[in-house]
RODO-2510 file (C-alpha; in nm, 4 decimals, decimal comma):
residues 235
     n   res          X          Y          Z
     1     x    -1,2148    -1,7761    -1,8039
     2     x    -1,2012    -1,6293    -1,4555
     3     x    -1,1035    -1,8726    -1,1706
     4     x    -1,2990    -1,8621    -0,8291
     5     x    -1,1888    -1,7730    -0,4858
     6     x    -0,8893    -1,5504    -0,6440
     7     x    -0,7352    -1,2232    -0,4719
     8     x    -0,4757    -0,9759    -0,5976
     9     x    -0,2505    -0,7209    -0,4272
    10     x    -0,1224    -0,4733    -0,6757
    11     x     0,1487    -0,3031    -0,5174
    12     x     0,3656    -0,0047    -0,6287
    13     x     0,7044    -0,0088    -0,4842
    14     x     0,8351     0,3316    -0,4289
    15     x     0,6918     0,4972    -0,1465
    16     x     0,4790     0,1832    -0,0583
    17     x     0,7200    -0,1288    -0,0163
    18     x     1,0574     0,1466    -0,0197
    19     x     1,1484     0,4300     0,1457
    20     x     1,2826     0,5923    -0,1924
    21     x     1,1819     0,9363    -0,1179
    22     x     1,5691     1,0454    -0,0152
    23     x     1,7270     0,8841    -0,3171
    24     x     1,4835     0,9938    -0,5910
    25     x     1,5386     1,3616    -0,4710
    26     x     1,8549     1,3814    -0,4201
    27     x     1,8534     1,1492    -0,8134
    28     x     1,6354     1,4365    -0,9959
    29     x     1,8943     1,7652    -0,8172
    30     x     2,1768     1,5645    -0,9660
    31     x     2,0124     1,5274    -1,2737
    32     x     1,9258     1,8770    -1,3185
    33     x     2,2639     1,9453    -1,2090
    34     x     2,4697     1,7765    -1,4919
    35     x     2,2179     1,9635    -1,7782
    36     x     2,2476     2,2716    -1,6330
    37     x     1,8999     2,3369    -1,5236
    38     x     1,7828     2,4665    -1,1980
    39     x     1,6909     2,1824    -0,9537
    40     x     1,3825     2,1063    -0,8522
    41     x     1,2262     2,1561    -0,5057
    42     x     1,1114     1,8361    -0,3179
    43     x     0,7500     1,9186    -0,3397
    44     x     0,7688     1,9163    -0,7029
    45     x     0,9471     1,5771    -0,6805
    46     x     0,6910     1,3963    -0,4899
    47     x     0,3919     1,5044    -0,6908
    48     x     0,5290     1,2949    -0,9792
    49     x     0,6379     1,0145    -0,8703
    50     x     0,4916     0,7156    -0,9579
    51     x     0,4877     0,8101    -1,3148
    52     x     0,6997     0,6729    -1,5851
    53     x     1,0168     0,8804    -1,6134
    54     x     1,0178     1,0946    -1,9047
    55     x     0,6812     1,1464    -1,8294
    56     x     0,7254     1,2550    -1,4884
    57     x     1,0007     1,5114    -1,6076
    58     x     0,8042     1,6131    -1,8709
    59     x     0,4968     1,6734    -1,6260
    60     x     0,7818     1,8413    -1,3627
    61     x     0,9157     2,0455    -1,6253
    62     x     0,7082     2,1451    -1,8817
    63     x     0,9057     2,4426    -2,0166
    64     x     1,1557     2,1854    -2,1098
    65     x     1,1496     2,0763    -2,5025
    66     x     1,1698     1,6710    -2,5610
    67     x     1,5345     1,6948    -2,6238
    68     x     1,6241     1,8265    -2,3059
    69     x     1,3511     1,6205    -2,1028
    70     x     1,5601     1,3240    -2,2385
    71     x     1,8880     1,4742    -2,1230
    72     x     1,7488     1,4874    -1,7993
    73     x     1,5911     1,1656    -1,7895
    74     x     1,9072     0,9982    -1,8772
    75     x     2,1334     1,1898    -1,6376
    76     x     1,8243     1,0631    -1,3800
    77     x     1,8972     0,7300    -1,4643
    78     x     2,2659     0,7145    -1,4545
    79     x     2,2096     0,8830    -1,0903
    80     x     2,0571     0,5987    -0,9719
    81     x     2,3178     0,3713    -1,1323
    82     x     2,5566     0,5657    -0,9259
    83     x     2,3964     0,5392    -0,6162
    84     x     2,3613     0,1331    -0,6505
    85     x     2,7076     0,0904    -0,7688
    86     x     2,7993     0,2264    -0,3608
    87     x     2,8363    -0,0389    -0,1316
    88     x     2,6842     0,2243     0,1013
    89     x     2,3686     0,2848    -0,0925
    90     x     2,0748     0,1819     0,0896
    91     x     1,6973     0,2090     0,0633
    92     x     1,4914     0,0697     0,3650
    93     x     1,1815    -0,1418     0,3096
    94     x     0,9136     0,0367     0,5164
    95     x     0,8676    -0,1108     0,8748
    96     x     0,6090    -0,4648     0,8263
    97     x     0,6277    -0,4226     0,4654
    98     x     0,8406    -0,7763     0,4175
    99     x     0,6004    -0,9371     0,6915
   100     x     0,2510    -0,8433     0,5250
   101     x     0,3625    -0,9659     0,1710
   102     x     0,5193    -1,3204     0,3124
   103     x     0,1413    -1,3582     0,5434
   104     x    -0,0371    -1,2304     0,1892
   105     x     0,1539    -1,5350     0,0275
   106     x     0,1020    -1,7886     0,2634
   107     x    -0,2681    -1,6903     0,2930
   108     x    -0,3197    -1,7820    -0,0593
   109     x    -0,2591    -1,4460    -0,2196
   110     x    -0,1544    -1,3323    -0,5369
   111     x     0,0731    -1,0290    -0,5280
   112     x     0,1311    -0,8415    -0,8250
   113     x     0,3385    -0,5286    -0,9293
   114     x     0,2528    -0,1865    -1,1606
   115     x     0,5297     0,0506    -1,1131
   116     x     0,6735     0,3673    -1,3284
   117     x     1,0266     0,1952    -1,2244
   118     x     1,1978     0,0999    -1,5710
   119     x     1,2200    -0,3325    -1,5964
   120     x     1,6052    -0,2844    -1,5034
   121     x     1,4349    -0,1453    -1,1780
   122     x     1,2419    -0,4028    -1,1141
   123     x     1,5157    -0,6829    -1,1568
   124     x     1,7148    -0,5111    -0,8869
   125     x     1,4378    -0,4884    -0,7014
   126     x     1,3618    -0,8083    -0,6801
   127     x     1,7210    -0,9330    -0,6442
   128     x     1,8053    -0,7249    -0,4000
   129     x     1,4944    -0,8521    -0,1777
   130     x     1,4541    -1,1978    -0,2785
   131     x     1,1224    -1,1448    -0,4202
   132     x     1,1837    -1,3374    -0,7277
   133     x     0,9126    -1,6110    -0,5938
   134     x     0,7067    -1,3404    -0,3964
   135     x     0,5397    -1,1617    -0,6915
   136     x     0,3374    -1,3842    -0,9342
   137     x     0,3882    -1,1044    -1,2043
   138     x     0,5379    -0,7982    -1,2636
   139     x     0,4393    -0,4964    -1,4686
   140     x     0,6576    -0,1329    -1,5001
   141     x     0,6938     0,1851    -1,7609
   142     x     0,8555    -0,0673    -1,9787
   143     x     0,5234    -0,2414    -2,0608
   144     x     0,3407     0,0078    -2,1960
   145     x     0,1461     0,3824    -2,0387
   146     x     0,2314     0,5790    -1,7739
   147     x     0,0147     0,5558    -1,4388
   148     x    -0,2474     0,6952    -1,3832
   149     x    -0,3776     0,5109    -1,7402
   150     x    -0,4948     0,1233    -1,5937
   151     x    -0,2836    -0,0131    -1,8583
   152     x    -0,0094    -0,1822    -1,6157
   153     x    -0,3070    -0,2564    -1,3572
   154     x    -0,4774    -0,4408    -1,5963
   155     x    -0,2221    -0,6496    -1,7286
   156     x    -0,1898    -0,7735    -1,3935
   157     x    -0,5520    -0,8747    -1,3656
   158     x    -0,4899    -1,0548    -1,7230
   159     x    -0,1900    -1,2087    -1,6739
   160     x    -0,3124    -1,3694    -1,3824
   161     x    -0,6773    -1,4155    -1,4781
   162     x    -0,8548    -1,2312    -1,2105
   163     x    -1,1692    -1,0025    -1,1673
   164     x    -1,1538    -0,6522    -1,1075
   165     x    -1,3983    -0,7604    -0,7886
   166     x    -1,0978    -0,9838    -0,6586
   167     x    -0,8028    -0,6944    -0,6996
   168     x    -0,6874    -0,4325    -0,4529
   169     x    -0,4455    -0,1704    -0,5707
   170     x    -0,1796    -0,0606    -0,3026
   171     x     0,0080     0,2680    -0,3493
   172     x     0,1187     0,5955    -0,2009
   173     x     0,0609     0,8473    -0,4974
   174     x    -0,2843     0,9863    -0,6329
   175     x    -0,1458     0,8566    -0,9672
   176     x    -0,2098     0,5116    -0,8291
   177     x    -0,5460     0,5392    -0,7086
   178     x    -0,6631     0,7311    -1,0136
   179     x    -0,5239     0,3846    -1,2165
   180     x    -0,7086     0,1912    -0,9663
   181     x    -1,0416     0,3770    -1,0205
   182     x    -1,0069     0,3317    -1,4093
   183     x    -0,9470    -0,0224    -1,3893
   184     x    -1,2581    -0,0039    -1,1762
   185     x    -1,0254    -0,1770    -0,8760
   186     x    -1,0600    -0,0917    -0,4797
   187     x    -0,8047     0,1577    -0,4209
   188     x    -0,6047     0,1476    -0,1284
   189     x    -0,3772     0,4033    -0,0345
   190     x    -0,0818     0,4229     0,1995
   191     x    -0,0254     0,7887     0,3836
   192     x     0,3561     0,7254     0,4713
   193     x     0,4891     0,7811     0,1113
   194     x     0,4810     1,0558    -0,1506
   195     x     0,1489     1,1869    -0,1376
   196     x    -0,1098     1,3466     0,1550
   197     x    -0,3706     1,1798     0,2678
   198     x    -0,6017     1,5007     0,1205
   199     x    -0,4363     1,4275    -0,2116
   200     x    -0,5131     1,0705    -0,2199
   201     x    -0,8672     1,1128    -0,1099
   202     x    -0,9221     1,3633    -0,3946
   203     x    -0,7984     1,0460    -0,6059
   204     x    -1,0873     0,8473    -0,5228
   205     x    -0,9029     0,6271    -0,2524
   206     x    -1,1723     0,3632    -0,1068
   207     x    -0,9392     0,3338     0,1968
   208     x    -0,6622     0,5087     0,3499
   209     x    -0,4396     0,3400     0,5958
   210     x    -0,1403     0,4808     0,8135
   211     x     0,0840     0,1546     0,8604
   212     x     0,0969    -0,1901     0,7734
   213     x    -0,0783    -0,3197     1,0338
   214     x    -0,3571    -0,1008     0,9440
   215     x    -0,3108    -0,2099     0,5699
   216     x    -0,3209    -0,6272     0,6438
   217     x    -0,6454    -0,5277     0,8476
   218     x    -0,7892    -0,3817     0,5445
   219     x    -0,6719    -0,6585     0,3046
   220     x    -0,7940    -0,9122     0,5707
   221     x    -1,1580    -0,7250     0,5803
   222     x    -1,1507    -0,7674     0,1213
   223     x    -1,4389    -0,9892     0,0294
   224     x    -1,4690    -1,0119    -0,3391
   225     x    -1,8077    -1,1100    -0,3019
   226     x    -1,8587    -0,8035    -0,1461
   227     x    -1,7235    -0,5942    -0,3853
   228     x    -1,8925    -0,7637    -0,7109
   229     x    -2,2139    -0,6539    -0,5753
   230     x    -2,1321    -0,3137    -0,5173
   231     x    -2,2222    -0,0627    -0,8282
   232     x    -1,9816     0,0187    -1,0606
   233     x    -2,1490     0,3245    -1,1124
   234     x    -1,9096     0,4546    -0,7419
   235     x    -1,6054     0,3936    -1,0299
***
């Protein structure tokens, strides 16, 4: 049974909360790199990320046969152990990101994660930031498919018994607001990440915003009442 007066801020982390986009780059030429393949451009990069690893390689590179798509995906991964494993490694939380999750929490929010990040990802994620008692729940490839399928999106609505009516779904990538739209969830897009603003419209986002101070404007102006009298026929 549903509660009342419930809302939910989905967020996906790279390219949302973290400025990744350096670091998964520079992750997927190093990859390619140690399997002998040629690396691949930035544009190609960006378009899949978002989606769970393999999947994103596989999507990035489909001349590649399974076998090699887990080479790379591997060699991906121990990249990014590298780069943590450097005292020097950093990767900035976008400007007012920290600030609009700690007002979302003290205003009664529930926050809420789906993110093609592995769970080992998450964990340092939320070590390295302290967010262990930010996020009410946590969902990643781990858990099941690959955005844009709702399946992560929805086990945050069920894990945390809320409405589609009472959720917002915050990402940068058209894979997110495509999940957003199945799940039949307001999609909210950020511009600063991976993805254009003309790619995320063509995803069906409700709203596009162009920093955080936009974005807590937009979360402020959610009514769930609102939105469970709108159609689901706009989904």
């Amino acid at each position: 049974m549903l509660s009342d007066g419930l809302k939910l801020a989905v967020w996906d982390v790279d390219g949302t909360l973290i400025d990744s986009r350096s670091s998964i780059f520079r992750a997927a030429v190093e990859a390619a790199h140690a399997i002998n393949i040629d690396p691949p451009s930035y544009d190609q990069v960006r378009a899949i990320v978002g989606v769970s690893l393999f999947d994103a390689l596989a999507m990035m590179r489909p001349d590649l046969d399974p076998e090699t798509i887990a080479a790379y995906t591997h060699e991906f991964q121990q990249a990014f152990l590298r780069f943590h494993a450097d005292p020097a490694f950093t990767e900035s939380l976008y400007l007012g990101a920290e600030e609009a999750l700690q007002a979302l929490k003290r205003e009664g929010w529930l926050l809420g994660m789906a993110t093609g990040n592995s769970r080992r990802g998450v964990r340092r994620t939320l070590e390295k930031h302290g967010w262990d008692d930010l996020f009410d729940v946590t969902f990643c490839a781990d858990d099941g498919p690959s955005k844009p399928h709702p399946h992560m999106l929805q086990c945050n609505l069920n894990a945390l018994g809320v409405g589609t009516h009472e959720a917002v779904m915050i990402g940068d990538a058209s894979h997110d607001m495509k999940m957003a739209r199945q799940a039949q969830v307001h999609a909210i897009g950020v511009s600063w990440g991976f993805h254009t603003v003309e790619e995320l419209q063509l995803a069906g986002a409700h709203d596009i915003v162009h920093d955080f101070t936009e974005l807590k404007a937009a979360l402020d102006a959610f009514t769930p009442e609102v939105r469970s009298e709108q159609k689901m026929a706009s989904y």
